[in-house]
N, C-alpha and C positions, 0 to 999 in steps of 0.2 A: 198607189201605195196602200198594203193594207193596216186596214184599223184595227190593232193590236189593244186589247182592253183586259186587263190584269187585276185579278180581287183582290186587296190589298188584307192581309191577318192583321188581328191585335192581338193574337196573342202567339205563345209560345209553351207548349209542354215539355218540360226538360225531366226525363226519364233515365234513369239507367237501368238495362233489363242485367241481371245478374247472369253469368256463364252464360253469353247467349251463345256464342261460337259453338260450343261441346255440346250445348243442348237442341240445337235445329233438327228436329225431326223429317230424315230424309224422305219417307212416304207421304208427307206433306209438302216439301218443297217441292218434291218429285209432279206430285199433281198440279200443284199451283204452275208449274212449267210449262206440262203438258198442255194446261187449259189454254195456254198462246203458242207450244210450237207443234206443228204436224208432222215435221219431218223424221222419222222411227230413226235416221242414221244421228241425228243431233241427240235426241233421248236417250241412245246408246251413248252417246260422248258424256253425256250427263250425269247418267247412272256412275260410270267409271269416274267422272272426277270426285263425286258424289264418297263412293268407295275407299275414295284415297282418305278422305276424312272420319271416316268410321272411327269414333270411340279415340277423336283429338280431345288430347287433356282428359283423361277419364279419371284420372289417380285428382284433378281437382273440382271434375263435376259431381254434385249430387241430386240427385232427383228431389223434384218438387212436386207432391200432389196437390189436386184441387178439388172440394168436392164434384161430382160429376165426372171426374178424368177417369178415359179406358185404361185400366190397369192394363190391361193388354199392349197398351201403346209403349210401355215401358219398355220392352222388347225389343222393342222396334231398332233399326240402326239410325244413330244420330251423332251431329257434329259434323260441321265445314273442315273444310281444308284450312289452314289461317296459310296466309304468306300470297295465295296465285289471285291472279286476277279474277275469277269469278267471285271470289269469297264476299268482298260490300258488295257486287251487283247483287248475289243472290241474298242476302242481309236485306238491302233493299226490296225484293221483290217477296220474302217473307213476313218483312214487316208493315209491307204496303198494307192487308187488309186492317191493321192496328191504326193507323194513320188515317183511315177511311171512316174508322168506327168514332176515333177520336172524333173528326169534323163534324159526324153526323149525331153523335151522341153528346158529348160535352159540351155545353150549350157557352158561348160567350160570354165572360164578364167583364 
């Protein structure tokens, strides 16, 4: 049997990112995808679902800058689909590197 050994947290960050749905910048999930799939016929299925979500809820997103942000990126196409099933996996896989920074930055109290 194998020996399964699990880090147990003490804590918890409970966040709420405002309009996150409308505001996922697709050229960034688009990369974060690519970096785990090879396959050019999946990235095409990707781009397309990707597509259908363009500029979901625009009438109640608004843009948010930060210092240092590419005005350029504002351009850019963004916004999930809401309703199919990719929409939390890729929620998840966008906000992974957030999750990552928390562990390693946010020191426990």
């Amino acid at each position: 049997m194998a020996d399964l050994s699990f880090k147990t947290l003490s804590y918890v960050l409970q966040c709420d990112i405002r309009q996150f749905f409308p505001s996922v910048d697709h050229l960034l999930l688009h990369n974060l995808l690519a970096n785990k799939i090879e396959d050019d016929r999946i990235m095409w299925l990707i781009d397309r679902i990707l597509e259908s979500g363009h500029e979901v809820l625009t009438d109640e997103y608004e843009m948010v800058y930060f210092p240092g942000d590419d005005l350029f990126a504002a351009n850019r196409p963004r916004g999930l689909p809401i309703g199919n099933l990719t929409s939390q996996f890729w929620a998840n896989v966008y906000l992974n590197p957030l999750d990552h920074f928390v562990q390693v930055r946010i020191p426990e109290q």
